[in-house]
N, C-alpha and C positions, 0 to 999 in steps of 0.2 A: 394424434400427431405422432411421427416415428417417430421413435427415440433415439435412434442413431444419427439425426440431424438434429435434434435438441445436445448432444453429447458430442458434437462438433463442434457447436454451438458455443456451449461450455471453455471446450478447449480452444475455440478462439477468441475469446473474453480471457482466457487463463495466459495466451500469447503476449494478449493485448497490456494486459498487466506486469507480464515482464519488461514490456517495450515501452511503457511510458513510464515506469516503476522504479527500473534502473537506475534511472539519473537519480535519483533518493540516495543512492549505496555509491555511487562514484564521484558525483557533482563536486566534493569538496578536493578528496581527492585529484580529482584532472586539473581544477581550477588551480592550487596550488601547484602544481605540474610538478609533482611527487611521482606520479604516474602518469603512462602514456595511454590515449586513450582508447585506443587496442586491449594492454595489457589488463587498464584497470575493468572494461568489459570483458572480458576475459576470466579476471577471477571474481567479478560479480554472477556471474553465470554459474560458474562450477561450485560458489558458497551458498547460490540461491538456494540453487537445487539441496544443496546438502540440507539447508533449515528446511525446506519444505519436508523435509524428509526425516523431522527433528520429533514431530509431534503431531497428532490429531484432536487437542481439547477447542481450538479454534474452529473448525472443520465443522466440529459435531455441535458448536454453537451454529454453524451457518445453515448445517443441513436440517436440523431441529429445534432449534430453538426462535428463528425468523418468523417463521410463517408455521402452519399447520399442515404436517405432509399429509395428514389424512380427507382435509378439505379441497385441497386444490390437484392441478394435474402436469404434464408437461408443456401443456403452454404457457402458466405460472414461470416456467424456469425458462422456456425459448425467448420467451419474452423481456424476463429482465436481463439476460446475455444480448441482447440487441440492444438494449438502451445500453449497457455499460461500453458495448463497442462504437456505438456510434457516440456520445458524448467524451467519451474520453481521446479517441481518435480526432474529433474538432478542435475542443482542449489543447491535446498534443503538439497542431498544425499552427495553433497561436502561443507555443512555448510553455502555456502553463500548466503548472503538476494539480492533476485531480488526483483524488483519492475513488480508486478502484475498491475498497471498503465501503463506501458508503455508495458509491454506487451500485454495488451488489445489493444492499441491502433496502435501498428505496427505489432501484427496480423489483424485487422480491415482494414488496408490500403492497406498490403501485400492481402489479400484474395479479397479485394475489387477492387483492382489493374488487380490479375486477373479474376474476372468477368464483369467488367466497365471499364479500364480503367482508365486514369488520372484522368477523367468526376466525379467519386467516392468519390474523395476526397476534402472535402470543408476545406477551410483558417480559418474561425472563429473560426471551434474548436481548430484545429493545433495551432492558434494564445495562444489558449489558453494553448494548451497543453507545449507550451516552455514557456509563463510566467512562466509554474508549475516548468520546472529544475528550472529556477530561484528561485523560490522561497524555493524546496524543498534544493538546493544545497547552495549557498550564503545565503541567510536568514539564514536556518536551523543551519548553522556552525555559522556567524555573529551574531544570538540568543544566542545561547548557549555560547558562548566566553563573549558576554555581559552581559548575567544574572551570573553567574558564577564570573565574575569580581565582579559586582554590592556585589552579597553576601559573595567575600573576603575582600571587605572595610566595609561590615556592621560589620563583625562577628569578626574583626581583633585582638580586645580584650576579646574573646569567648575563654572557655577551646575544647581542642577537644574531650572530652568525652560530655559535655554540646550540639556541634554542632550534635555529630553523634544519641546523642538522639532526640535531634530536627527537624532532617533533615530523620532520623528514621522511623517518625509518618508523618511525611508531605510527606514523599516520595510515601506513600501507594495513597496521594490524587491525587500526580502530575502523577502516573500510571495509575490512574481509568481515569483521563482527558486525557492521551494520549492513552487508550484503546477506550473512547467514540469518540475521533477526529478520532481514525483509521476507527471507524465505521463512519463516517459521509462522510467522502473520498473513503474509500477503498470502503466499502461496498458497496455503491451505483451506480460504476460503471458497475457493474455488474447488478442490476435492472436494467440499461439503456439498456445493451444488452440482457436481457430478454424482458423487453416490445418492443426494437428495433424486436425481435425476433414473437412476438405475434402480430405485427401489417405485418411482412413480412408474416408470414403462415395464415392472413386472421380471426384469432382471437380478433381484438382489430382493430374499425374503424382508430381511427388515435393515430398518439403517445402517450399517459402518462402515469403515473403510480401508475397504482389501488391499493389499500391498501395491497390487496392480495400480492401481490409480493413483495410488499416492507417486509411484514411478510415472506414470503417462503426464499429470498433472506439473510435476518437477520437471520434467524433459520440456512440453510446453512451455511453461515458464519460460526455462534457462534457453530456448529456442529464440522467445522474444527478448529477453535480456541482450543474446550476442545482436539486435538489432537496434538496444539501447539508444533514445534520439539526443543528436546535440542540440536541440532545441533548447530541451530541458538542462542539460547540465548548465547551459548559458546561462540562461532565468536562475538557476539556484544557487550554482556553485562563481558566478562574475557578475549579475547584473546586483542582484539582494544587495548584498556588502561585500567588501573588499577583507578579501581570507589569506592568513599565514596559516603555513601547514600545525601551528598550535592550535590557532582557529578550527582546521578541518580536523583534528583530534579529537578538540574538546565537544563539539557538534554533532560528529562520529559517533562516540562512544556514550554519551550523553541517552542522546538518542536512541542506540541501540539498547541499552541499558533498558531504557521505559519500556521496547517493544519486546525485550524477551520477557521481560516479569508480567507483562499482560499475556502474551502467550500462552506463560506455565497456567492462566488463569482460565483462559478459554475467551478472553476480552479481544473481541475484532476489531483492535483499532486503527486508526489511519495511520500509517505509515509515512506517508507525502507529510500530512501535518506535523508529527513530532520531529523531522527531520529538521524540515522548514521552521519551525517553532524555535526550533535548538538553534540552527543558524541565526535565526533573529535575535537570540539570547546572547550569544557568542558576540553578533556585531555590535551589542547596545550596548556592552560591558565599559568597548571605548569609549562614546559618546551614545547618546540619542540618536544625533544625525549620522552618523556610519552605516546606518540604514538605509537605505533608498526605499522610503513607505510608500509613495508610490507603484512601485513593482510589490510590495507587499497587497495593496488595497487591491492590485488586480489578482496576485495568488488569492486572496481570502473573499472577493469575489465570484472567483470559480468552486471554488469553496461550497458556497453558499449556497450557488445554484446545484449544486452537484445531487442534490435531495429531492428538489420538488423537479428538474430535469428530469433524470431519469425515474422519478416514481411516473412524471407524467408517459413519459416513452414506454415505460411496460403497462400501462395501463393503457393506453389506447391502443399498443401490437397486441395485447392479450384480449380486449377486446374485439379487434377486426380478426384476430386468428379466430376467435369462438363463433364471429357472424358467419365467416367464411367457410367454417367446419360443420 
C-alpha cells in the first residue's frame, strides 16, 4: 500500500480530531458567553497546537506500545484512520463527542487483529490504555465535583455578581489550559501513528518522532480546530446542565489538570470523557437533577460503541484492503 496515502490518511483522522475535539476546550467557555465563539476557537487552535507540541511520551505509547510494529503493515494504520474518520464524523452529525482516543486504539487492534492476529496486540500499552478510562472517567467527574465544592465554601460569603466577574476573566485561563492539555493528549496520538506509519513504509529507520511531524500533526490539528462544530459545544457546554462561568472554571481546569498528569505519563486517555465527566461533576454539586441524564445516557452510549465500532471498521477495511492487494 503507498504510504503517502496512508500518511494522508493519518492526517485526516488528526483534522478530524481537531474538529470534533474542539468543543471539549471551548463548550464551557462559549456556553457561559465569556467568550465569543470566534475568539474562543481561535485560541483553542493556537493552544492546541502549542500542547501537541509539548511532548512525545503519549505518541510513543500510540506508535509502540498498541499493536506490534514488527507484525503488522500499512494497512494495519490506513485502516484504522478510516474507521476513526468515518465514526467520529457520524457522531459529530448527531452532536455527540466521541473519543478520538479510543478510537484510535480499537481501530489499531481491530485492523491489526486482522492482519497479525492475537500476536499484534501488546499489554503494556492496553494496560495503559484502561488506566486512561480510569482516569478520564472517575477522576475527571471526582475532579470537578471537588474543585467546585472547594470554591462553594470559599466564595460562600461572595455576591453573585462579584463571582460571575471573577470566574468571568479566570475562566478564559482555565479554557486556554484545557485547550493546551487537549493538545498535549489528543494531539499526539496521532504523531504516533504517523511516525508508526513512516517507520512501516520504510521512511524512518526505527520509531520517533522527528520535529517535522510533530509540526505537520499540530498544524493539522489546529486546521480542524479553527472548524470546531457547534454541534458539539451545544451537547456539552447548554444541553448537559446549565453552566455559570464558576461552573466552566471549575470543569476546565479540573479537567485539564487530569489530562496533563496522564500525559507526563505517556496515559492515552480520553479527552471528551474527563471533560464531560468533570461537567457532570460540576452539575451534580447542585442537585442530582441539574443534570439532564438523558443527554448524558446518549454521550455514554457513543461512548461505548466507540470500541467495538471502530475495531469492527478496521478490521473488515484491513481485511478487504488485504483481499484486494
Amino acid at each position: 500500500m503507498d504510504v503517502w496515502l496512508v500518511l494522508l490518511l493519518v492526517l485526516a483522522a488528526e483534522f478530524v480530531n481537531g474538529w470534533t475535539d474542539a468543543p471539549n476546550a471551548i463548550a464551557t467557555v462559549v456556553s457561559t458567553r465569556v467568550m465569543s465563539p470566534q475568539r474562543a476557537v481561535l485560541m483553542a487552535t493556537v493552544l492546541n497546537v502549542l500542547g501537541t507540541m509539548s511532548g512525545t511520551a503519549v505518541a510513543v505509547t500510540i506508535g509502540t506500545g498498541i499493536v506490534d510494529p514488527k507484525v503488522i503493515n500499512l494497512v494495519t494504520v490506513a485502516a484504522a484512520m478510516v474507521g476513526i474518520v468515518s465514526w467520529s464524523t457520524l457522531a459529530w452529525y448527531y452532536g455527540l463527542p466521541t473519543s478520538e482516543s479510543h478510537a484510535l486504539v480499537a481501530g489499531l487492534a481491530g485492523a491489526g487483529l486482522a492482519v497479525a492476529g492475537p500476536d499484534a496486540l501488546l499489554w503494556d500499552g492496553w494496560r495503559k490504555v484502561f488506566i486512561g478510562l480510569g482516569f478520564s472517567s472517575f477522576l475527571g467527574f471526582g475532579a470537578g465535583l471537588l474543585l467546585i465544592s472547594a470554591l462553594y465554601h470559599m466564595l460562600v460569603h461572595s455576591t453573585p455578581g462579584m463571582v460571575r466577574s471573577l470566574f468571568g476573566r479566570l475562566q478564559i485561563f482555565s479554557a486556554a489550559f484545557m485547550a493546551f492539555s487537549h493538545g498535549s493528549n489528543d494531539g499526539q496520538k496521532f504523531m504516533g501513528a504517523f511516525s508508526l506509519a513512516l517507520v512501516l513504509g520504510g521512511l524512518l529507520p526505527e520509531f520517533r518522532i522527528p520535529f517535522w511531524v510533530i509540526l505537520l500533526c499540530a498544524t493539522a490539528m489546529g486546521v480542524g480546530t479553527a472548524f470546531g462544530g457547534w454541534r458539539i459545544i451545544k451537547t456539552m457546554g447548554i444541553q448537559m446542565t446549565k453552566l455559570e462561568p464558576v461552573h466552566g472554571f471549575a470543569a476546565e481546569t479540573s479537567a485539564a489538570l487530569v489530562i496533563e498528569a496522564a500525559s507526563r505519563f505517556g496515559i492515552p486517555l480520553s479527552t471528551t470523557h474527563t471533560i464531560s465527566t468533570a461537567i457532570m461533576g460540576v452539575g451534580a454539586s447542585r442537585r442530582f437533577s441539574a443534570v439532564r441524564w438523558g443527554i448524558v445516557a446518549e454521550i455514554v452510549t457513543a461512548w461505548i460503541l466507540t470500541f467495538p465500532v471502530c475495531a469492527l471498521i478496521g478490521w473488515v477495511v484491513a481485511t478487504a484492503l488485504r483481499t484486494l492487494s
